[in-house]
C-alpha positions as CSV (number, residue, x, y, z in Angstrom):
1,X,0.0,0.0,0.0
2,X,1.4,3.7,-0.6
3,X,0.6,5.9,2.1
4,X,-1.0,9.0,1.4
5,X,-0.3,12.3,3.3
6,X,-3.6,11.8,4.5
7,X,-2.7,9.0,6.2
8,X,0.7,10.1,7.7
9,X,-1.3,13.1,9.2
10,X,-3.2,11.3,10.8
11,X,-0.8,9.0,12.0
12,X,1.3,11.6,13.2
13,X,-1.7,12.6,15.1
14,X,-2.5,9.2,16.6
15,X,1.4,9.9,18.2
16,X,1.2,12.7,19.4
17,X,-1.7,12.2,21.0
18,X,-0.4,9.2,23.0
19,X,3.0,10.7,23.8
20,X,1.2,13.9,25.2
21,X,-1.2,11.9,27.1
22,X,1.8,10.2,28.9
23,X,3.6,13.4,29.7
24,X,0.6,15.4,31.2
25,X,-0.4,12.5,33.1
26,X,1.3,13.6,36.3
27,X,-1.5,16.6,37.1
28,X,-4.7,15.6,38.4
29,X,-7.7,17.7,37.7
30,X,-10.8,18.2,39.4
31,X,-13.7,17.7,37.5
32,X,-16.3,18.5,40.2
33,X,-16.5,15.1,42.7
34,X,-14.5,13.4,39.8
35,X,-11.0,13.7,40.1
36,X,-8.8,12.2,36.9
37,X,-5.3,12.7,35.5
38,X,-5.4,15.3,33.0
39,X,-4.4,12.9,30.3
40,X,-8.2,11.5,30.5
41,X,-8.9,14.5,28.2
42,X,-6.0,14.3,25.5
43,X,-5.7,9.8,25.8
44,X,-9.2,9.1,23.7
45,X,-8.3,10.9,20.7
46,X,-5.5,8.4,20.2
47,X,-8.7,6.3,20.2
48,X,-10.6,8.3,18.2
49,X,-7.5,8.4,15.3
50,X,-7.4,4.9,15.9
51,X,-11.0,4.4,15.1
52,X,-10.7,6.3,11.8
53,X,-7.5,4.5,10.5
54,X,-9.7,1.2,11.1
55,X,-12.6,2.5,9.4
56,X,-11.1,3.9,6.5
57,X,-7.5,1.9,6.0
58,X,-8.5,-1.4,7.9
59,X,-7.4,-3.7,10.9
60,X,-3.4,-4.5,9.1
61,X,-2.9,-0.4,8.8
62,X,-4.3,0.5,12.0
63,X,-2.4,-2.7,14.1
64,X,1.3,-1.0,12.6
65,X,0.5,2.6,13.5
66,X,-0.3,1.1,17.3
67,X,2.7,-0.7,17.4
68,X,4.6,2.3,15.9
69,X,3.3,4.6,18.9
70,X,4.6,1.9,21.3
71,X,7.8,2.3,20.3
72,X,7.9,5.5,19.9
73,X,6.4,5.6,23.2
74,X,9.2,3.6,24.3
75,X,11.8,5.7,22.7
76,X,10.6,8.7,24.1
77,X,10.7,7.0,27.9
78,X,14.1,5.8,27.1
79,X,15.2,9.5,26.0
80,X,13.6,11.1,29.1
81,X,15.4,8.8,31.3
82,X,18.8,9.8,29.1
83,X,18.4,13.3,30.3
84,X,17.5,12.6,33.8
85,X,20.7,10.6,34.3
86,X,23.3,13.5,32.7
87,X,24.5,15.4,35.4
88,X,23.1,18.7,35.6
89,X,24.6,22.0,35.2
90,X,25.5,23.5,38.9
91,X,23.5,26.5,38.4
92,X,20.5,24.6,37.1
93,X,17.4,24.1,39.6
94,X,14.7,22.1,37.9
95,X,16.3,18.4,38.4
96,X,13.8,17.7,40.9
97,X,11.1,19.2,39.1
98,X,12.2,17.3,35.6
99,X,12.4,13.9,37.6
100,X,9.2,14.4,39.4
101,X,7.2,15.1,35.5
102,X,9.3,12.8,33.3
103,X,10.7,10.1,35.4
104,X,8.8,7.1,35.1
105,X,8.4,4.0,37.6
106,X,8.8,0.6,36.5
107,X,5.3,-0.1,37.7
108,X,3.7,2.5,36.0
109,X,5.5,1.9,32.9
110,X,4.8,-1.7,32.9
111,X,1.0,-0.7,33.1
112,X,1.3,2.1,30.8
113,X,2.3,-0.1,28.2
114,X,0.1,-3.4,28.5
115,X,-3.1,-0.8,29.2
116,X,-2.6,0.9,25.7
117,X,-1.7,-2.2,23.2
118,X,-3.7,-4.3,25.3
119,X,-6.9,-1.8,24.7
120,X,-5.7,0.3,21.3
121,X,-5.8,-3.1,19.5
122,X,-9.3,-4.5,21.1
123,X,-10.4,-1.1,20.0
124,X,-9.7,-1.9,16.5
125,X,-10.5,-5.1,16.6
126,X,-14.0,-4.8,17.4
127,X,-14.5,-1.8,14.9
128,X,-13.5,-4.0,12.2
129,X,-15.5,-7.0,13.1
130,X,-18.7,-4.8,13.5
131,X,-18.0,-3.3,10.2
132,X,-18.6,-6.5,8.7
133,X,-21.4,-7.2,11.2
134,X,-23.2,-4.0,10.0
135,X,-22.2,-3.9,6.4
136,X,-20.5,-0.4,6.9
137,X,-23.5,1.0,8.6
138,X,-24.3,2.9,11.9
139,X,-20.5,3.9,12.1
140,X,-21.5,5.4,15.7
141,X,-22.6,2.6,17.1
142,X,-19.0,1.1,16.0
143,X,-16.6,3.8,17.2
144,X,-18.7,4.0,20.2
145,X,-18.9,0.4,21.2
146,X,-15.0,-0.2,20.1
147,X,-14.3,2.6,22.4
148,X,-16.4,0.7,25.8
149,X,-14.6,-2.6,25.0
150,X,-10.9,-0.6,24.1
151,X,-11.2,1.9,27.0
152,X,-12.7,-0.4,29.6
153,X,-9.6,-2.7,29.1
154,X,-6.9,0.1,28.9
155,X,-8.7,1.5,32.2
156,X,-8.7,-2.3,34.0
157,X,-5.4,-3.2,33.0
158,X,-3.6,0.5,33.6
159,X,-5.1,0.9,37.1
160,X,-4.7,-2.3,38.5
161,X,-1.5,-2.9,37.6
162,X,-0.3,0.4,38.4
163,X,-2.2,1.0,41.4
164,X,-3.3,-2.1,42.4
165,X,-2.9,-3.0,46.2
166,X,-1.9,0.4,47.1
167,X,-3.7,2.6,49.4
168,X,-4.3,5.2,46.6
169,X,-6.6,2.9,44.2
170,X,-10.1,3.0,44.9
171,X,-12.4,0.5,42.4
172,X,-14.5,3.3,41.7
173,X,-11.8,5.1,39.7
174,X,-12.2,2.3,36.7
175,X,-15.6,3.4,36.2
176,X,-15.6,7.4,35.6
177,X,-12.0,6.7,33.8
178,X,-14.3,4.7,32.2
179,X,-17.1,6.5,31.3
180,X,-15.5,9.8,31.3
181,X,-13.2,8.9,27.7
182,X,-16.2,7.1,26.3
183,X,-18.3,10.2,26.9
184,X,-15.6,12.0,25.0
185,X,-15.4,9.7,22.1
186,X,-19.3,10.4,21.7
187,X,-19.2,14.2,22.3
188,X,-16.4,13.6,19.1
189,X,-18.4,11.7,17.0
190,X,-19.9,14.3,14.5
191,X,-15.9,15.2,13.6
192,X,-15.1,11.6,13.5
193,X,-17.9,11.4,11.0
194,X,-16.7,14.1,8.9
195,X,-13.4,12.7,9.3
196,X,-14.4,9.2,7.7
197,X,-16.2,10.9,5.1
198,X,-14.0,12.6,3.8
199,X,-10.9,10.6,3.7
200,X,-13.0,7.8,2.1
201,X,-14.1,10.4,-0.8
202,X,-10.2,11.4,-0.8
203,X,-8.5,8.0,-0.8
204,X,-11.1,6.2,-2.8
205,X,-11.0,3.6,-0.5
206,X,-13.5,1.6,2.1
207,X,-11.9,-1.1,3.8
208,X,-13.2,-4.5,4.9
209,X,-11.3,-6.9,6.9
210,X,-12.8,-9.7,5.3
211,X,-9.8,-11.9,4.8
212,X,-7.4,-10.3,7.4
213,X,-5.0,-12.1,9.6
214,X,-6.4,-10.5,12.9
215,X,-2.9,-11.6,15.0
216,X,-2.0,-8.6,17.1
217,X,0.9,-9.0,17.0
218,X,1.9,-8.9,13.2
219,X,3.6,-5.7,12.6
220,X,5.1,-5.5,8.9
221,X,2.3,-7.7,7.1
């Protein structure tokens, strides 16, 4: 397949997204009662880029551009920790501040990474097997439902692992993570229309995963 710019965009997109998420993640935020890291509002546009390379490239397109933000992912964690270890200039004051907003633990890494592959490539999976379900119809009700199944896993796997056992994890905090990005990727879904639309129109191309090797794990086929 030759990739369009179209397609890089929005890969590019799908990235940065992700990477941003991870940085910002330190800060809570207060959302009334609900309190969340403030990556819960930049995380479920990964999804929603991830839902519209599905849609409109397929399941094989969509499973590289998720393994392709895990290693970048993974290169930008390994770069952060580069800079963390170099010795810093005896004038300079914001070591503890860079450690405390880039430096990663193993645990939360760990869950970090399992949470997104683990629920980026449900997501995808289940948007392309409804496509066939539905014959390309009631693309809502596939982005959407995706979203429950690819959210609800990244939200499981993420908190337990990372907080599991600890005094700060509460059960309660799976469900409004939970409902909170899926309620975003609704609120989106007129945009993710428009998106679909018209990259379909552009690229001249609607994808079905009719015949597709659906092993997550595949990465250049």
């Amino acid at each position: 397949m030759k990739f369009s710019h179209r397609f890089i965009i929005i890969t590019a997109l799908f990235i940065t997204c992700l990477i941003t998420a991870n940085i910002i993640a330190v800060k809570v935020i207060s959302l009334g009662p609900v309190i969340l890291p403030a990556a819960a509002v930049i995380f479920p546009l990964s999804y929603i880029f991830g839902d519209i390379l599905t849609e409109v490239y397929g399941y094989t397109q969509a499973r590289r551009v998720i393994w392709l933000g895990f290693f970048c992912n993974l290169l930008f964690v390994i770069f952060a920790w580069v800079g963390q270890v170099l010795p810093p200039a005896p004038f300079w004051e914001g070591q503890e501040a860079y450690e405390r907003i880039l430096g990663y633990t193993p645990r939360l890494l760990l869950a970090s990474f399992i949470g997104y592959l683990a629920g980026e490539l449900a997501n995808s999976f289940v948007l392309a097997k409804m496509k066939i379900l539905t014959r390309g119809r009631f693309l809502w009700m596939r982005t959407i439902g995706s979203t429950i199944v690819g959210e609800g896993l990244d939200t499981i796997l993420f908190l337990l692992i990372a907080f599991g056992g600890t005094p700060s994890f509460v059960p309660i905090m799976i469900l409004y993570h939970w409902l909170f990005k899926t309620l975003i990727e609704a609120v989106f879904t007129p945009l993710t229309y428009k998106a679909v639309n018209y990259l379909k129109r552009k690229e001249g191309i609607d994808t079905y995963d009719y015949r597709t090797n659906f092993n997550p794990f595949l990465f250049f086929r």
